[in-house]
N, C-alpha and C positions, 0 to 999 in steps of 0.2 A: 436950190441946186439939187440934183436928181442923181443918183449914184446907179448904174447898172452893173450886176456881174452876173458871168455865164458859168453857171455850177457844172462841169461835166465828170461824169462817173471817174470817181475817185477813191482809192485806200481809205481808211476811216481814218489813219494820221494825217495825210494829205487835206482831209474834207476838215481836221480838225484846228490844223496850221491857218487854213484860210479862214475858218473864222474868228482867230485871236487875234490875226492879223488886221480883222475889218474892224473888231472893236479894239485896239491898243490906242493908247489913249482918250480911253471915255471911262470916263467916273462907274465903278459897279458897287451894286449896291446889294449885299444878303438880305433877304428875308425868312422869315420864318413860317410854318404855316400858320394861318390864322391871323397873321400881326397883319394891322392896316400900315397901306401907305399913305402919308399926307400928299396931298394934288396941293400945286401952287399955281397958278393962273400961268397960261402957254409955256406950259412945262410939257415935253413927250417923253413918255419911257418906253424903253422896246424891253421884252421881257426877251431873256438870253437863256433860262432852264425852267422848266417847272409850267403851271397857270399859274394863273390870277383872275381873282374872281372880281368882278365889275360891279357896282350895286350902287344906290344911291339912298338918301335919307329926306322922307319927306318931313312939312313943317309939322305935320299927325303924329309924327314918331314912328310912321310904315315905314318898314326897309323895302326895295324893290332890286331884284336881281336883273343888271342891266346885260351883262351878257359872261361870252369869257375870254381871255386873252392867250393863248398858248406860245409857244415859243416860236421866235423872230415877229412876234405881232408888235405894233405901240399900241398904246392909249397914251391919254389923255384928257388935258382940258385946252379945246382951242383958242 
């Protein structure tokens, strides 16, 4: 299922109301800078403040910077 909404020019309390209103009741989750988050297999997160930085871990021990997620993005593992 697909959600659409049409953002139009708005007060910044007004712009602020609608988006507590899209996320109220969904689980939020602080993080900190630096601190990893666990991925659990078809889990999606939308990031609501802040990046997130994307990266993965090969079996060599190389890190690889996969990209970055800024605010109202998801990632995930599909």
């Amino acid at each position: 299922m697909l959600q659409s909404f049409v953002l139009q020019a708005a007060p910044q309390d007004d712009l602020r109301q609608l988006l507590e209103e899209l996320y109220r009741g969904r689980s939020l989750y602080p993080y900190c800078s630096g601190q990893e988050i666990e991925m659990q297999p078809d889990e999606i997160w939308v990031v609501c403040r802040g990046v997130v930085q994307l990266g993965t871990l090969y079996d060599t021990g190389d890190e690889a910077l996969l990209g970055l997620a800024g605010s109202s993005m998801p990632f995930g593992l599909p």
